[in-house]
C-alpha positions as CSV (number, residue, x, y, z in Angstrom):
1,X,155.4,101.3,22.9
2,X,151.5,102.2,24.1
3,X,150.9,101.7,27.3
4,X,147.9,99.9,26.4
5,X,150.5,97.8,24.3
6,X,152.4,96.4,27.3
7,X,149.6,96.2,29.4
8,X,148.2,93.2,27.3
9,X,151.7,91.6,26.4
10,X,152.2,91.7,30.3
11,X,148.9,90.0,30.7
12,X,149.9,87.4,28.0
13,X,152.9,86.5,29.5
14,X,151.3,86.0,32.5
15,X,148.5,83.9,31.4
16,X,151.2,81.7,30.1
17,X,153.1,81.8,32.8
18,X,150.0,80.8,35.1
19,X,148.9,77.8,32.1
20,X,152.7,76.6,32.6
21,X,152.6,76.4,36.5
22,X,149.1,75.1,36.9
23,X,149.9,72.3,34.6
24,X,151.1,69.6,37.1
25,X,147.9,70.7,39.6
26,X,145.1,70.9,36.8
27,X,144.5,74.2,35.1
28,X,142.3,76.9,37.1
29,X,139.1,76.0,35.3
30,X,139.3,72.8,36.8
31,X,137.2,73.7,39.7
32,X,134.7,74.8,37.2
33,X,133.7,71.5,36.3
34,X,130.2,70.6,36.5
35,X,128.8,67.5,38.3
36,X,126.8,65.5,36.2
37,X,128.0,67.2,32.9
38,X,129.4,64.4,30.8
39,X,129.9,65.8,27.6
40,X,131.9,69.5,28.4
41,X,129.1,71.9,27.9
42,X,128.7,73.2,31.0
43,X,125.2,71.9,31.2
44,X,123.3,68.8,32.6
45,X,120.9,67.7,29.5
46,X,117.9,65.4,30.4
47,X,119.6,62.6,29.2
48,X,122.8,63.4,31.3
49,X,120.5,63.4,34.5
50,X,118.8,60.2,33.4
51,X,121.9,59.0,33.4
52,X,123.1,60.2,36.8
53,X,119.9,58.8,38.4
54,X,120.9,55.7,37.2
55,X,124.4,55.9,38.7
56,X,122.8,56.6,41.4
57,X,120.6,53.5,41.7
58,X,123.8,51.2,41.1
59,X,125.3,53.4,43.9
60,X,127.8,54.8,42.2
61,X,127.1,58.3,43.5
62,X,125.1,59.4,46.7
63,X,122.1,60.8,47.4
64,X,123.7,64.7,47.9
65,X,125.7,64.2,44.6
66,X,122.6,63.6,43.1
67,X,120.2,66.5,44.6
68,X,123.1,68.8,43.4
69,X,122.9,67.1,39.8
70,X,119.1,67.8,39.8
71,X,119.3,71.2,41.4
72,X,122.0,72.6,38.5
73,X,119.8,71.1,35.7
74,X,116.9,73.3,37.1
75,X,118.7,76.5,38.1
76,X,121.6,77.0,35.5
77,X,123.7,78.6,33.9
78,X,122.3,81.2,35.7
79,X,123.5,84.8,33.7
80,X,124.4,88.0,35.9
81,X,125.0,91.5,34.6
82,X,127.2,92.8,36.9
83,X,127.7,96.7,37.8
84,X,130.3,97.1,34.6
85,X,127.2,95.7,32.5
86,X,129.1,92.5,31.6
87,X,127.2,89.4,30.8
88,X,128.5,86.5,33.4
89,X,128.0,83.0,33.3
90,X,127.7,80.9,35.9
91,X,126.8,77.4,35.5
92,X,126.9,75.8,39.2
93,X,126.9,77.1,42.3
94,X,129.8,78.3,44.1
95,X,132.1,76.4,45.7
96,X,135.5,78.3,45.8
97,X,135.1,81.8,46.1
98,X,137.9,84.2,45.9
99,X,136.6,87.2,46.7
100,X,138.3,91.0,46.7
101,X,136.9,93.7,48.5
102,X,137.7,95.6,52.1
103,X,135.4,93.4,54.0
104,X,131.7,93.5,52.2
105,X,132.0,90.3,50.7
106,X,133.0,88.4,53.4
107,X,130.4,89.6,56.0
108,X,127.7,89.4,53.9
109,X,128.7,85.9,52.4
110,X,129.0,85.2,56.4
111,X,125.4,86.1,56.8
112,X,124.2,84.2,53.6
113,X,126.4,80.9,55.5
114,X,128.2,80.6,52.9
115,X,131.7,81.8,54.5
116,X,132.8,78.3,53.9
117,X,133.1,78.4,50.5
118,X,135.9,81.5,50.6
119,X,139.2,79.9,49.6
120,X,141.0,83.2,48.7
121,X,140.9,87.1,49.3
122,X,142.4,90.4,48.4
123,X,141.4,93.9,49.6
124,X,142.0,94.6,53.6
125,X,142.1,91.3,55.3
126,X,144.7,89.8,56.2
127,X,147.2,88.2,58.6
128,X,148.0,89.7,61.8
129,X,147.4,91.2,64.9
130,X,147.7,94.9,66.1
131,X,147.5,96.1,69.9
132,X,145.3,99.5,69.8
133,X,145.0,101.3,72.9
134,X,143.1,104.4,73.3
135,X,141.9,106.9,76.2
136,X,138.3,108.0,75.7
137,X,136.6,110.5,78.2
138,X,139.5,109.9,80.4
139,X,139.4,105.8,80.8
140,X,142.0,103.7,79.0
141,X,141.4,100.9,76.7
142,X,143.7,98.6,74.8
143,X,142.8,95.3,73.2
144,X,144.3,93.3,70.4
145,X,140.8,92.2,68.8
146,X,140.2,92.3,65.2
147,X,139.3,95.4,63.1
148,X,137.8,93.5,60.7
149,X,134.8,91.9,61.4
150,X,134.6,89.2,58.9
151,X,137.5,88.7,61.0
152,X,135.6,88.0,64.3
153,X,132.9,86.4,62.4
154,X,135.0,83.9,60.5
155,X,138.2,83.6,62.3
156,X,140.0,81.8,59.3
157,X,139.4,84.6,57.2
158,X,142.9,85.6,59.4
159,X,144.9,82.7,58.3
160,X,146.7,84.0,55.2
161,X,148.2,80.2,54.7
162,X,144.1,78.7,54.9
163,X,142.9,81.3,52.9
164,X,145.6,83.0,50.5
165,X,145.7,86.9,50.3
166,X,146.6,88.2,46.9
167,X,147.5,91.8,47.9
168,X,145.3,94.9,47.6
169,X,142.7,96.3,45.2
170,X,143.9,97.0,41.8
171,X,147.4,95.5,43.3
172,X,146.3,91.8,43.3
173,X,149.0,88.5,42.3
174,X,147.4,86.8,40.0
175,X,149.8,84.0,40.6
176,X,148.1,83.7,44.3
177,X,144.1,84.0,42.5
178,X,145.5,80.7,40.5
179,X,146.7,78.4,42.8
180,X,144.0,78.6,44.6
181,X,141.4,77.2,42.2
182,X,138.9,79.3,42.3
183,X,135.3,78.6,40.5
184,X,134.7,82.5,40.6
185,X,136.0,85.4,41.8
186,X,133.9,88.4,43.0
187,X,135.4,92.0,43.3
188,X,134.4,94.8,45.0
189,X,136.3,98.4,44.0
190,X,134.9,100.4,46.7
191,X,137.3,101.9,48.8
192,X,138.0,105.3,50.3
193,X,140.7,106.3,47.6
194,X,139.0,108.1,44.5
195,X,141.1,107.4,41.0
196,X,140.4,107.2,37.5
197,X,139.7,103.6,38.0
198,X,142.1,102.3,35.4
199,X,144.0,100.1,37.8
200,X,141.0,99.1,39.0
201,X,139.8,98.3,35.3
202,X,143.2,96.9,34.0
203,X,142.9,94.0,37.0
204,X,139.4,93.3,36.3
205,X,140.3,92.4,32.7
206,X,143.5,90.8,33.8
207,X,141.4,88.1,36.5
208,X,139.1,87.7,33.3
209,X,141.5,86.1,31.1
210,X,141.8,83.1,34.1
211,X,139.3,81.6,32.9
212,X,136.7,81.2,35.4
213,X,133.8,84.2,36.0
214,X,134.3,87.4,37.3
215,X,131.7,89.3,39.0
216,X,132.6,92.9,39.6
217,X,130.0,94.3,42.2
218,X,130.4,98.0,42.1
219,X,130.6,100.4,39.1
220,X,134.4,101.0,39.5
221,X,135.9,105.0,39.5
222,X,131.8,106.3,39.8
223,X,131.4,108.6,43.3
224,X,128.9,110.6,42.3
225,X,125.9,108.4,43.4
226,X,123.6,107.3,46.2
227,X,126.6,105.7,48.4
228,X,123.8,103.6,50.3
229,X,122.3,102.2,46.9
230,X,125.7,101.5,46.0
231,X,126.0,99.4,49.1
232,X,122.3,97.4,48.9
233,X,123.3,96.7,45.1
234,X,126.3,95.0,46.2
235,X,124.2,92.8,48.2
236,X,121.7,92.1,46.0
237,X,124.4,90.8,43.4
238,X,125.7,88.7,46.3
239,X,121.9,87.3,46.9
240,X,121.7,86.6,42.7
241,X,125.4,84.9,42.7
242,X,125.1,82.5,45.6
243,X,121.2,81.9,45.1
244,X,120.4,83.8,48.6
245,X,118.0,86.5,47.1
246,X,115.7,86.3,49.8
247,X,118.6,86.9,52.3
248,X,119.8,89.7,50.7
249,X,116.8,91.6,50.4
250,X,116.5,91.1,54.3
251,X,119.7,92.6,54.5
252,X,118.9,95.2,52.5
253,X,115.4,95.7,54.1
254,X,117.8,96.1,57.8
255,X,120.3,98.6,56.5
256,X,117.0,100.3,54.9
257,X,115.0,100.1,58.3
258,X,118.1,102.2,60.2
259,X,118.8,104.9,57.8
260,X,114.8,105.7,57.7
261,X,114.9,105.5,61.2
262,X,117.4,108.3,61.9
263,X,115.6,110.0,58.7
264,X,112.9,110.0,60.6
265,X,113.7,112.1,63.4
266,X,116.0,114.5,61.5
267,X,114.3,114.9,58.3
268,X,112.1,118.3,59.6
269,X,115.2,119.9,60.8
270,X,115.0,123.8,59.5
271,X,117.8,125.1,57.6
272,X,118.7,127.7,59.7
273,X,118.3,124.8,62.8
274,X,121.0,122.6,60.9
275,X,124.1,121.7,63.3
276,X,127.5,122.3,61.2
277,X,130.2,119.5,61.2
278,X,133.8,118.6,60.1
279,X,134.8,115.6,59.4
280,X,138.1,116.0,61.0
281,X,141.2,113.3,60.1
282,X,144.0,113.3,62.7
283,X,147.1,111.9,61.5
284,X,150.6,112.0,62.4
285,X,151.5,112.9,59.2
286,X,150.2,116.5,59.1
287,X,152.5,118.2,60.9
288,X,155.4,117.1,58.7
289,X,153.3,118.5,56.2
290,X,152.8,121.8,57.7
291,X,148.7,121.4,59.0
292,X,147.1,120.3,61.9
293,X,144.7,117.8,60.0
294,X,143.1,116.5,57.0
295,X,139.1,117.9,56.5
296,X,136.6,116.0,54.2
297,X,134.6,118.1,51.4
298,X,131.1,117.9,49.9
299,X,132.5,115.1,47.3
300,X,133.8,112.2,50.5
301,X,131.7,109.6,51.3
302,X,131.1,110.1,54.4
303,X,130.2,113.9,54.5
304,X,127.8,112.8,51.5
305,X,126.3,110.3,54.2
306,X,126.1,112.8,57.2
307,X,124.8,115.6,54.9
308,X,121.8,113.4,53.5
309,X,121.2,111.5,56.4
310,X,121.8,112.9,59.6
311,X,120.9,116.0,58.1
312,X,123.6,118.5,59.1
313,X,125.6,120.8,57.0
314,X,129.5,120.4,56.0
315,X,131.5,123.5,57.1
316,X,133.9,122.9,54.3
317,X,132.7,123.2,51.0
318,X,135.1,122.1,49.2
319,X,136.2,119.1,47.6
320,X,138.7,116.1,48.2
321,X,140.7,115.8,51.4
322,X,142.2,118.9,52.5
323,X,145.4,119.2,54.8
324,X,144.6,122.6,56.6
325,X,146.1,124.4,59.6
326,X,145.1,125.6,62.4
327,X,143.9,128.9,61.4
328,X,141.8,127.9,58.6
329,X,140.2,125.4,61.2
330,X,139.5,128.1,63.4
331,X,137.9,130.4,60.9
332,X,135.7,127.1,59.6
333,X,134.4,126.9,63.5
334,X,131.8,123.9,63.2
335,X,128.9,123.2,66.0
336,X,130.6,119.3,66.2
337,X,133.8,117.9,65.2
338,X,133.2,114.1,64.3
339,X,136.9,112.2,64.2
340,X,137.3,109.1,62.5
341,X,139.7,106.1,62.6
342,X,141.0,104.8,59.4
343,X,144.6,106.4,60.8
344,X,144.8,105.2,63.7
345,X,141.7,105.5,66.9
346,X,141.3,108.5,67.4
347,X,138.9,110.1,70.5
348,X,137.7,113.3,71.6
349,X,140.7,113.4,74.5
350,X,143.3,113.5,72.1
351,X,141.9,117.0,70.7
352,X,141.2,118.4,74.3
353,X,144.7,117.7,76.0
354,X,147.2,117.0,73.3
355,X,149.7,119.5,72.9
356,X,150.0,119.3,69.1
357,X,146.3,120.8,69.2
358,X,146.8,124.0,71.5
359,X,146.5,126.0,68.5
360,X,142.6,124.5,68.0
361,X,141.4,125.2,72.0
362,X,139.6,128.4,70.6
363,X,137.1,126.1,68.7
364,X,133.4,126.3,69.8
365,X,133.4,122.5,69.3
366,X,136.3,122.1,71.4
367,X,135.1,124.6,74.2
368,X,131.6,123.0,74.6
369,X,133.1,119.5,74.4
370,X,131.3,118.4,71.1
371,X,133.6,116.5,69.5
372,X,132.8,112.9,69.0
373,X,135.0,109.5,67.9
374,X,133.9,107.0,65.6
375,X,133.9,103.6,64.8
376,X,137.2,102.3,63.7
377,X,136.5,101.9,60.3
378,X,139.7,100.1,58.2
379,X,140.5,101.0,55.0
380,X,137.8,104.0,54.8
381,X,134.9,101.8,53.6
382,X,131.7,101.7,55.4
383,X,130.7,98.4,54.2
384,X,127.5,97.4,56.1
385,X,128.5,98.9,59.2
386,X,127.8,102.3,57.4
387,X,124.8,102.7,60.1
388,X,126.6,102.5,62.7
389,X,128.8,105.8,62.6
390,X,125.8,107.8,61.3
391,X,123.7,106.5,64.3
392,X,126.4,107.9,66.4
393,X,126.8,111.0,64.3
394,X,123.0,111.5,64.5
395,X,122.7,111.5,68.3
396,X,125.7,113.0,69.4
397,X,124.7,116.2,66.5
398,X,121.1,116.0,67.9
399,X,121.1,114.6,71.3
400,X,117.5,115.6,72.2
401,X,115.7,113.8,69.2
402,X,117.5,110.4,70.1
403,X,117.1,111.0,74.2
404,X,115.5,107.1,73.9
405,X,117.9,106.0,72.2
406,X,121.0,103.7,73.5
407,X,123.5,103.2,70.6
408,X,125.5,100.8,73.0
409,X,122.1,98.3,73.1
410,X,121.3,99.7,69.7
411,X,124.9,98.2,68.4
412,X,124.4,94.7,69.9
413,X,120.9,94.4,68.7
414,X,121.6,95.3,65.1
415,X,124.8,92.7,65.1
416,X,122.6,90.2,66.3
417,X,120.0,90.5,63.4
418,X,122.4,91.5,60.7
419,X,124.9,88.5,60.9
420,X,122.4,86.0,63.2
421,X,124.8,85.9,66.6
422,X,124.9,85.5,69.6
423,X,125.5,88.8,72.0
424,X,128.5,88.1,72.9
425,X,130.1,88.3,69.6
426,X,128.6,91.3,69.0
427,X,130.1,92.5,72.2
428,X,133.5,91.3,70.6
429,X,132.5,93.3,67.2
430,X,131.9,96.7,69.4
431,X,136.0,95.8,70.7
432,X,136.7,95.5,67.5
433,X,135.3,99.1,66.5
434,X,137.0,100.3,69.2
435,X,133.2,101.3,70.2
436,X,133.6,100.0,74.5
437,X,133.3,104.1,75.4
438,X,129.5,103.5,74.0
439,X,128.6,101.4,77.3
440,X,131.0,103.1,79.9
441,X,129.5,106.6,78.5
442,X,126.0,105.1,78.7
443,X,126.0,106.8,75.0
């Protein structure tokens, strides 16, 4: 038997399944109802409104029920064309979102206000706290605050029995996307790992056959594009879905206003001027593998970043994520060594005193102390954070054309303005990057 062959008989007999337990509670599409339709079409006719308005001078319904009556019979079915080019219907607005992504949904549904309406998720976030602790230019540090921040930002987004997690990307239970009733279900693919994007595509179709619309953000297995268009596209989808286009395009217009600032002062370095990097991944895996660490090639999302953006060159030119030892590091010999965190927080401390790097004391980046940590970045998705490790990566590569620059003050300010806070939740987001060194190294 094809694979493709039990692929859909397994998504038959789950559809059935899910029509056979939903039964008792109102099938999934219940949810999708829409207020003031009377005769199942999805739509609210003129006469259908005439007639609300005259439920609502008997009192039957209120004043609210009625403005949303109006408002769908001006604004839908509205009809999306998400990133896989497929035709989506919507014909209300949201109410119950479950959305799938490792944490671009959530912030920017935060930012739209519309948080709220999230009533299930899959991707990253979960349930669960984790202490980190971490020595950075010699001081200590160890908190239990949130890596995620739609975490900090919306606190429930934590409560796995509130809010239902259905698993990872591509990895979902469709069981748990049921019960929950959604009205729609968004999806984002993006992620660090690079596939063919056939599980990706097979769970896609699979959520379709639920019978409420699926929005898929991103165009799934593609990583050969602008990775900062693929990021403001995501948004603008978001503004079109949830009716916040003006929103989004501020969003958009912020992320825009940081990258062109750093572009700015590093778009006239000379070629031969260009500082050399690695983008260096410690893990305690490596040495069971027989390297030191893993290095990022010219194909990675974040070198692709660093390379158009902060304008410096990749050392390694090849592709993927390579496990290499310590003599192929040395031989490599980059100006800066930038580490990040999706394995664990990992700082500049733990390559000049750890034992397990002796071997790597030899390295110019090492020896003239110009190795820098990142933001702790789960799951290896930038999301819209993606400024803040190239702003870092931009000063500490070129510390004399950012002298004015304070990425600590920098950090709160563009928190504040992205997701409308107050400071002192920004100051819990920068915990939550594992970013406190910024202030303490008045960076």
């Amino acid at each position: 038997m094809s694979k493709q062959l039990c692929f859909m008989l397994g998504a038959a007999c789950l559809v059935l399944l899910l029509a056979v337990a939903s039964a008792s509670e109102g099938a999934v599409s219940s949810h999708a109802s829409v207020p003031g339709d009377t005769d199942g079409d999805n739509k609210v006719s003129d006469d259908e409104l005439k007639a609300a308005e005259e439920s609502y001078k008997k009192g039957e319904i209120s004043t609210e029920e009625l403005d949303k009556i109006r408002h769908i019979k001006e604004n839908y079915p509205r009809i999306i064309i998400d990133a896989t080019g497929t035709e989506v219907t919507i014909y209300k607005p949201p109410e119950r979102v479950f959305q799938i992504s490792t944490g671009l949904i959530a912030t920017t549904m935060y930012a739209f206000g519309d948080a709220e309406t999230i009533v299930g998720k899959g991707g990253c976030t979960k349930s669960g706290t984790t202490t980190r602790s971490f020595t950075y230019n010699g001081k200590s540090y160890s908190h239990n605050t949130p890596w995620c921040i739609e975490g900090i930002l919306y606190p429930k987004m934590l409560d796995d029995e509130a809010i239902p997690f259905s698993g990872s990307i591509g990895k979902e239970n469709y069981e748990t996307i049921a019960s929950t009733n959604p009205d729609i279900i968004i999806v984002s693919t993006r992620q660090w790992g690079r596939d063919s994007g056939e599980t990706y595509l097979k769970s896609i179709e699979t959520m379709r056959t639920l019978g409420v619309p699926v929005v898929v953000l991103n165009q799934v297995a593609k990583y050969d594009g602008d990775e900062t268009e693929a990021v403001y596209t995501e948004v603008e989808l978001l503004g079109k879905i949830f009716e916040k286009e003006d929103k989004a395009e501020e969003i958009i217009n912020l992320l825009k206003e940081q990258v062109d600032f750093i572009k700015s002062r590093t778009a006239d370095i000379p070629e031969d001027e260009k500082k050399s990097f690695l983008y260096l991944e410690l893990s305690s895996y490596s040495a069971g593998k027989g390297g030191v660490a893993y290095v990022d090639g010219e194909n990675i999302l974040e070198p692709i970043l660093i390379e158009n953006i902060v304008n410096a060159k990749n050392e390694f030119k090849g592709e993927g994520r390579q496990l290499m030892s310590a003599e192929q590091l040395l031989t490599l010999d980059p100006d800066v060594i930038y580490l990040p965190t999706a394995q664990g927080v990992h700082t500049p401390d733990e390559l000049y005193n750890n034992e397990s790097f002796k071997d790597l004391q030899d390295l110019r980046a090492i020896k003239e102390r110009k190795v820098t940590g990142l933001p702790l970045i789960g799951c290896r998705t930038e999301r819209l954070d993606f400024p803040v490790s190239l702003m870092i990566e931009a000063k500490f590569t070129y510390p004399d054309r950012f002298q004015d620059v304070n990425v600590g003050e920098w950090l709160i300010d563009y928190h504040v303005k992205l997701y409308g806070i107050d400071e002192e939740t920004a100051q819990e987001i920068k915990r939550g990057l594992c970013l406190e060194w910024l202030d303490d190294t008045g960076f």
